[in-house]
N, C-alpha and C positions, 0 to 999 in steps of 0.2 A: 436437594432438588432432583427432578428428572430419576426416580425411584423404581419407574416399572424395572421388570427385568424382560429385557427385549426377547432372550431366547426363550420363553415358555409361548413364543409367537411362530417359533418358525417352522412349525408343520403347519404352515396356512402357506407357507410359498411354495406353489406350483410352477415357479418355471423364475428365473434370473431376477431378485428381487432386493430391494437395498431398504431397510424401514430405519427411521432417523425420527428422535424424539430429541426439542431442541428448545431452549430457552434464553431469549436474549433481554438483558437485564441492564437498563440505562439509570445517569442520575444527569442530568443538564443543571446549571447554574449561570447564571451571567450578569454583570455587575455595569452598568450603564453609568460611567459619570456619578458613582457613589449608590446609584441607584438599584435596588435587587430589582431587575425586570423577569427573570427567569427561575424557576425553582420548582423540579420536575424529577420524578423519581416513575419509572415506569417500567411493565415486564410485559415481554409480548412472545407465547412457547407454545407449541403445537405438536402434530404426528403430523409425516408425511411417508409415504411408498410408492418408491418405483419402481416399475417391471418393466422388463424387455423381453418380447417374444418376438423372435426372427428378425431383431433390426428395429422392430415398430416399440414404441415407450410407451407405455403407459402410467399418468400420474394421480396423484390425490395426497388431500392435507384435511387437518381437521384441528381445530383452534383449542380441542378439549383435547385433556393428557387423558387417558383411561382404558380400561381394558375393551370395551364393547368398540369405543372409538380407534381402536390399534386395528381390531376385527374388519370394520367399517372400511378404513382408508388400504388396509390389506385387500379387500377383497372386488374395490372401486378402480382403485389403479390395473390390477389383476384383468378386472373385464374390460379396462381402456386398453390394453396391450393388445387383448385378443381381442377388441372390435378392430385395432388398427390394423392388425396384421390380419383380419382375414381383406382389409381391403386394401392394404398396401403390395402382400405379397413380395417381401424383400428378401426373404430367405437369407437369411447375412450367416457368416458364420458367427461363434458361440464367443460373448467375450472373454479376455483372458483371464482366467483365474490366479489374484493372488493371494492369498490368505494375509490376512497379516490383522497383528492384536496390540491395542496400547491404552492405557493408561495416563492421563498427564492432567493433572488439575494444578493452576496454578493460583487456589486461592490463596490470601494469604494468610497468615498466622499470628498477626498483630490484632488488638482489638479493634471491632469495626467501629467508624466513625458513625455517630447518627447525622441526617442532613442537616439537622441544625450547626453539628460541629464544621459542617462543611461550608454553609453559608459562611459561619464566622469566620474560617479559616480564609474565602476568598475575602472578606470583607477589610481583614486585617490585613491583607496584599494590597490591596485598593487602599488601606489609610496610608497604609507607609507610600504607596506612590503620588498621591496626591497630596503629600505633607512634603516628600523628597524634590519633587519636579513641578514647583506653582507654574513654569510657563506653557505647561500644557494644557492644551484646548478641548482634548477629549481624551478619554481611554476606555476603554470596554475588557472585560476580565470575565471569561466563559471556562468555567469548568466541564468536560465531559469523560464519563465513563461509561463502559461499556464491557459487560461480562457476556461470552457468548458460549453457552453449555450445550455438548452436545452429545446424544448418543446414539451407536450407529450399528445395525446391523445387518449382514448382507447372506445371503443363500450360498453363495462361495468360501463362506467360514470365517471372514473378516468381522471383528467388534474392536468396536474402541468409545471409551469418555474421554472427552477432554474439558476444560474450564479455562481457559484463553481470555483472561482480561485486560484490556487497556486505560489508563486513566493518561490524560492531557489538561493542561493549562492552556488556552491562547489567551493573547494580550498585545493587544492592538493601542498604538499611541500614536497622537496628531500633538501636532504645533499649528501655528499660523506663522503662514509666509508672505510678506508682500501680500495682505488681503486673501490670500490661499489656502487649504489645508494640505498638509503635508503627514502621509501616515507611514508607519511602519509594524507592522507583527513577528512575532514571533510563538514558536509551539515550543512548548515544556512537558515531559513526561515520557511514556513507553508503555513497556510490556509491563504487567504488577496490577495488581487493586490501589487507592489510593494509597493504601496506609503504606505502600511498599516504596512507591516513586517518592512524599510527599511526606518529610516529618513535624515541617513546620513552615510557616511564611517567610520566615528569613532567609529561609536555605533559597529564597530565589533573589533577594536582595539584589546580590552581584550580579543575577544575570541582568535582572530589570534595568542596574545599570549602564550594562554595557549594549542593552537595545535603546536606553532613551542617548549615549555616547552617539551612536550611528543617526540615529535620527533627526538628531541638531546638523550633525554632518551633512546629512541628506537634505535638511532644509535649505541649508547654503549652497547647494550641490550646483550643477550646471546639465545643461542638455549633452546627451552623449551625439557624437557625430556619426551621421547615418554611413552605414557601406558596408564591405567587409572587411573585417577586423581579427587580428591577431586577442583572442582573451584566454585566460585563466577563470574556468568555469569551478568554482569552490563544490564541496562533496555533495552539497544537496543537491545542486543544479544539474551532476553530472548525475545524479539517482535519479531526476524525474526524466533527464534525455533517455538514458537504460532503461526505463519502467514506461513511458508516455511513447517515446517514437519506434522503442524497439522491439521492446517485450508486446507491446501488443500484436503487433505486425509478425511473431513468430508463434502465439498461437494457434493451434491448427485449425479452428475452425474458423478463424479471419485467415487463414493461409487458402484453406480447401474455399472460402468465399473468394479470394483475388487478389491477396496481400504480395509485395511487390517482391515480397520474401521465397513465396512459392518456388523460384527456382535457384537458389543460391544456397544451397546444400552444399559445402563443400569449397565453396565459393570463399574470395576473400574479401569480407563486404567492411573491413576498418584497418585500420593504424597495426602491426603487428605486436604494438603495447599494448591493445586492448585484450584483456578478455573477459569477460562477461557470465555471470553465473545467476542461475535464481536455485537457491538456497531453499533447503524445505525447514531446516529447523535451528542448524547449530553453522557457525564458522570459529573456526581456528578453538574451538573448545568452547564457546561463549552460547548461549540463546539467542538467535534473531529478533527482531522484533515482533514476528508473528509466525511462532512455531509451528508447522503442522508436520505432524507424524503419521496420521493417518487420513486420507481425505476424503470428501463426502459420499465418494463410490465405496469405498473398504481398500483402495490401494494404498499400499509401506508409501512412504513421503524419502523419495531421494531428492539429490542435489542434483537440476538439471543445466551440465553446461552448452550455454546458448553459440556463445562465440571464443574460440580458443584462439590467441595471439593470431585475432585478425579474419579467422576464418569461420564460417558460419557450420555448426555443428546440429544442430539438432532442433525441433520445435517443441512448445509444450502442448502435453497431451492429458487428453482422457481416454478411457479402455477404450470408448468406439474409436477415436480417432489415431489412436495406436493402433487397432488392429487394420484400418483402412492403410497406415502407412509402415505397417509388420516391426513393429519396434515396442519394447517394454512400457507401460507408463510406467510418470512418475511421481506419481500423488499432487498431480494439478487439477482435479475437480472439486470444486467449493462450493457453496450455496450460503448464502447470506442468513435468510429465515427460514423458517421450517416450513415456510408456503412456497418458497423458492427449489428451482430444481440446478441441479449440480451443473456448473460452468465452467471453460477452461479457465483458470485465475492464476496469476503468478503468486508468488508470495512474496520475497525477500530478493527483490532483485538487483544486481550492483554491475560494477565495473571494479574488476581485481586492482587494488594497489600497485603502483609501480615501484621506483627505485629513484627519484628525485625527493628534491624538498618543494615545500610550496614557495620559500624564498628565493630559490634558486630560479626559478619558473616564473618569478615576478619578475627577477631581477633581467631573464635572456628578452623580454618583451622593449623593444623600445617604445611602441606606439601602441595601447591598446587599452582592455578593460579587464577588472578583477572583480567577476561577477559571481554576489554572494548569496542571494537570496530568489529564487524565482516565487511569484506570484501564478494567477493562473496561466491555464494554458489550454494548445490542443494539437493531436497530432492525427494524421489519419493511417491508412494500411499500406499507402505512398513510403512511409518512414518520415514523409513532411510534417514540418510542428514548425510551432510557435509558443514561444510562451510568456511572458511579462516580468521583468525582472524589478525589482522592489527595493534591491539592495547592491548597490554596484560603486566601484571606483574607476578615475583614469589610473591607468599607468603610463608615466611619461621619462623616458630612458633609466630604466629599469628600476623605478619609485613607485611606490603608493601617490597616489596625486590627489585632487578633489574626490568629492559625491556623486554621485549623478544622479538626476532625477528618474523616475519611473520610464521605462524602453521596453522594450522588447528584442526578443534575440528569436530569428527565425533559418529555415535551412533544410536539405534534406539530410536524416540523422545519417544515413548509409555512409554518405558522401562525407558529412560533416567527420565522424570516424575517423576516416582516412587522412584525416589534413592532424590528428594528434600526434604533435614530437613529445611531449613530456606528460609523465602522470607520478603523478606525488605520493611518497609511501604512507601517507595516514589514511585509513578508514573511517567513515563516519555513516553513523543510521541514522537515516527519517522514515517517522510511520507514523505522522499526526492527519493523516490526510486519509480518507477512503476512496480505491478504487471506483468506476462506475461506468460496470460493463451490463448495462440492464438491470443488474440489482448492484449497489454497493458492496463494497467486502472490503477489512483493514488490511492493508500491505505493507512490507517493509522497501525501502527500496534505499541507496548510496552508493560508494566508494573512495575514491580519491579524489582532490582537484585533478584537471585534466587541459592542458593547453590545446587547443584549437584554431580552426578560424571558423566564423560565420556572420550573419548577418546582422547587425546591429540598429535597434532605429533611431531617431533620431528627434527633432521639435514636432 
């Protein structure tokens, strides 16, 4: 796919220009109470080019791949720069030049599955769970993948392809409670095409059982009591607080808008056990969940750290807003679709592993909660969130105790930082979820459990 060869285009750039030919390639599935409701194979790829003259952008896209159409969208965004700049008149300085070149396709090497084998495959999860668990009320089983091909090339000497595919499971299951429904989900899968995450239905057997285990629990569970609370925030919970209340709030352009973050540069805005990284491609020798090596401007993809034991270090950027704040980018500008223009985006963002256990953590709590699963949520550029928690237990002198039913956990993240004594030395990734900062984009985000206080609700 994606075959032009971008450089026999680039004596058409007259002046700071990025041309990006881009293919994103979905398959959706989804399995309703036995029922195939959903069964969707789709590709949606185009050209897009951007230009900057003196500060002012100019864009364009075109939904056909082809050589006249590269000409086209080169030459459309081209006269949008210089219509802006002769009337904006910003004279900016020139942005930074980084050269940098990559390769990375992660297709896989196994044979491809045709969508029939796919239906079957979820269909055969769905018998086994509906032959395994008669007292369930409902279950829904959605398959989705998403290949996202891109290729990129910039007037400052940067190219890069890459092929960044994701394949997920979700699978959602009710009971009845007392006249009620009572649900629980859970996401399966990662980084890979299917064939890579997914050899066969069994291989998720165990998990399926230990989401419907939680779920009986949960039906029985009780109301959590409202207030603030001593909890143990498990690794997802503590990736979506790092990814939702914080990382948004230290992009620069919600900073240079009014994010609460703008002046705590240096500042010490957490717990001296936190430290905080968004990851461009690799940790500790491993793949993130969502590699990027090169990003949608032509900039190298480093590791940008956000907060180091406790103190606020750095924002994320793109070349404009790197050069407004005289510092390197580091490969955080992304774009969704090829109609899409490049955004500040995190990628892989976490809370570094500490040096406790998670049972040790359970066990120093007398009164409190062991919160496993967040549901939605929302936070604003305050570093204020809220989010719904779907999977939680008491702790009641330093035990696992009941369920709890569906709460909420709300608070300011800045603040809420500052109250962690313990963070647990396991890492864990979630990236079943897409960002959505105006366009969508897939993110990795986790760490460790993390002890806290905040606020809990209640009936």
């Amino acid at each position: 796919m994606l075959t032009l060869n971008l450089h026999d285009y680039k004596g058409l750039f007259t002046a700071y220009t990025e041309l990006r030919v881009q293919e994103n390639r979905s398959v959706n599935i989804t399995f309703v109470k036995g029922n195939n409701t959903l069964n969707l194979r789709s590709s949606t790829g185009g050209i897009s080019a951007r230009v900057c003259r003196n500060g002012s952008w100019g864009f364009a896209s075109h939904p056909g791949i082809s050589e006249e159409n590269v000409k086209t969208v080169i030459r459309a965004a081209t006269d949008n720069a210089l219509f802006l700049d002769s009337k904006e008149q910003k004279e900016k300085d020139p942005l930074p030049a980084v050269p940098a070149s990559s390769e990375n396709d992660f297709s896989t090497s196994r044979p491809r599955l045709s969508q029939k084998d796919l239906v079957e495959f979820i269909r055969e999860l769905d018998d086994h769970i509906a032959s395994s668990y008669p007292q369930l009320a409902g279950r829904t089983l959605s398959l989705r993948c998403l290949d996202m091909e891109k290729r990129l090339l910039t007037s400052d000497g940067s190219y890069s392809h890459s092929m960044i595919p994701r394949s997920f499971i979700y699978i959602q299951l009710s009971v009845i409670k007392n006249g009620s429904p009572v649900e629980l989900f859970d996401v399966y899968g990662g980084l890979g095409q299917f064939e890579d995450q997914f050899s066969a239905p069994g291989d998720l057997f165990e998990e399926v059982a230990r989401q419907y285990h939680h779920l009986i629990k949960k039906s029985e569970g009780v109301f959590a009591d409202a207030g603030l609370k001593t909890c143990v925030l498990d690794a997802d919970l503590a990736g979506i607080l790092a990814h939702e209340a914080i990382g948004h709030t230290v992009e620069a352009d919600i900073v240079m808008s009014g994010s609460v973050a703008g002046d705590k540069i240096g500042r010490e805005v957490a717990s001296p056990l936190i430290t905080m990284i968004d990851f461009a491609n690799s940790y500790q020798g491993e793949t993130c969940p969502v590699p990027v090596y090169v990003d949608d401007e032509g900039t190298a993809a480093k590791d940008a750290v956000l907060i180091k034991e406790g103190v606020l270090k750095s924002f994320l950027h793109n070349k404009e807003s790197a050069n407004h704040y005289r510092v390197a980018p580091a490969g955080n500008a992304r774009a969704y679709a090829y109609s899409d223009e490049p955004l500040i985006r995190m990628r892989n963002t976490v809370i570094l592993p500490g040096t406790s256990t998670l049972e040790a953590m359970i066990a120093s709590v007398d009164d409190g909660y062991y919160l496993i699963r967040p549901g939605n949520g929302q936070a604003d550029s305050t570093s204020e969130f809220m989010f719904g928690i779907v999977l939680g237990y008491e702790i009641k002198k330093g035990k696992i105790g009941r369920a709890i039913k569906d709460t909420t956990i709300s608070g300011v993240a800045f603040d809420v930082l500052k109250t962690v004594s313990m963070v647990s030395g396991e890492m864990s990734w979630m990236s079943g979820g897409m960002c959505g900062k105006k366009q969508p984009i897939p993110v990795g985000m986790g760490g460790p459990a993390i002890k806290c206080q905040l606020n809990v609700g209640g009936r």
